[in-house]
N, C-alpha and C positions, 0 to 999 in steps of 0.2 A: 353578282346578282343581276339580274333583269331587269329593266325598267317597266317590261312590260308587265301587264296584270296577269298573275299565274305563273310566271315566270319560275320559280322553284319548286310550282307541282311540276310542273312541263319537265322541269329538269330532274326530278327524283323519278318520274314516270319513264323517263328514257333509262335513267340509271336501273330502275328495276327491268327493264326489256334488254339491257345487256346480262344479267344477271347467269344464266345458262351459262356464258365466258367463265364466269368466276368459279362456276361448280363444275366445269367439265377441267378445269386447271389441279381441282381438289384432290385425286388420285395421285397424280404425280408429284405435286408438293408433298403428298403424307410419306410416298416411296422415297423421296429425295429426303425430306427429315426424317426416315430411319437411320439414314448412313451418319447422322451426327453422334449418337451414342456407340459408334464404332461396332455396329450389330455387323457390318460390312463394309468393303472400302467405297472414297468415293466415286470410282470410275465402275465399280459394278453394279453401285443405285444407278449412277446414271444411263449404262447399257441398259437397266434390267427399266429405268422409265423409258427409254426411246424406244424398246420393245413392245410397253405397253401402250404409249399411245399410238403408236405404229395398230395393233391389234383394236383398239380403240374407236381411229380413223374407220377401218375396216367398217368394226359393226356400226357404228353411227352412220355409214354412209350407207350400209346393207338398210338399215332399219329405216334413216328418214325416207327411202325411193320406198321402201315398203309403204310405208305411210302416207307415201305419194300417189299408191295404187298401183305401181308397177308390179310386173311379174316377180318372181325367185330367180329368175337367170337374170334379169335387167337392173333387180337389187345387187346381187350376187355380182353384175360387174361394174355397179356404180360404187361400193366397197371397195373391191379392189384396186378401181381406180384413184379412189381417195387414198387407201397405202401407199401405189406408188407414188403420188404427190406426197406423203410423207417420207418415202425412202427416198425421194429427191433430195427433199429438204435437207434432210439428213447428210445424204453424201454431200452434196454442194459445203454443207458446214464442216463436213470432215476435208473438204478439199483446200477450203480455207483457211483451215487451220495449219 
């Protein structure tokens, strides 16, 4: 706790402005707990999440530059430059493994 006064509004007010983290995580957790009742194995949840948020990255990056006021060609390559930062990701983990 805080010493200071307010101190744990302060801190549930930052916890709610992270909040967006915790909900863009949701899709993938749900795709990752199908494969526990054996609907699928687990390396094909997990290709079929890295696909997803791969596609994800995409339009979240297309839509916040839209939201930014940017054109359709300038959303359209701030998207896919957020994929490739995800297919980095990606490979770098596949390399380290």
């Amino acid at each position: 706790m805080s010493a200071e006064r307010g101190g744990a509004r302060v801190g549930l007010r930052a916890m709610l402005a992270e909040w967006p983290v915790v909900v863009a995580a949701l899709p993938t957790v749900a795709l990752l707990l199908t494969a526990v009742p054996s609907w699928w194995t687990e390396s094909q949840a997990v290709e079929t999440a890295l696909l997803l948020n791969t596609l994800l990255l995409a339009g979240w990056g297309a839509w916040t530059a839209r939201r930014a006021g940017r054109g359709w060609a300038a959303s359209l390559r701030a998207g896919a430059a957020d994929m490739l930062i995800g297919l980095v990701i990606i490979s770098a983990n596949a390399l380290i493994k």
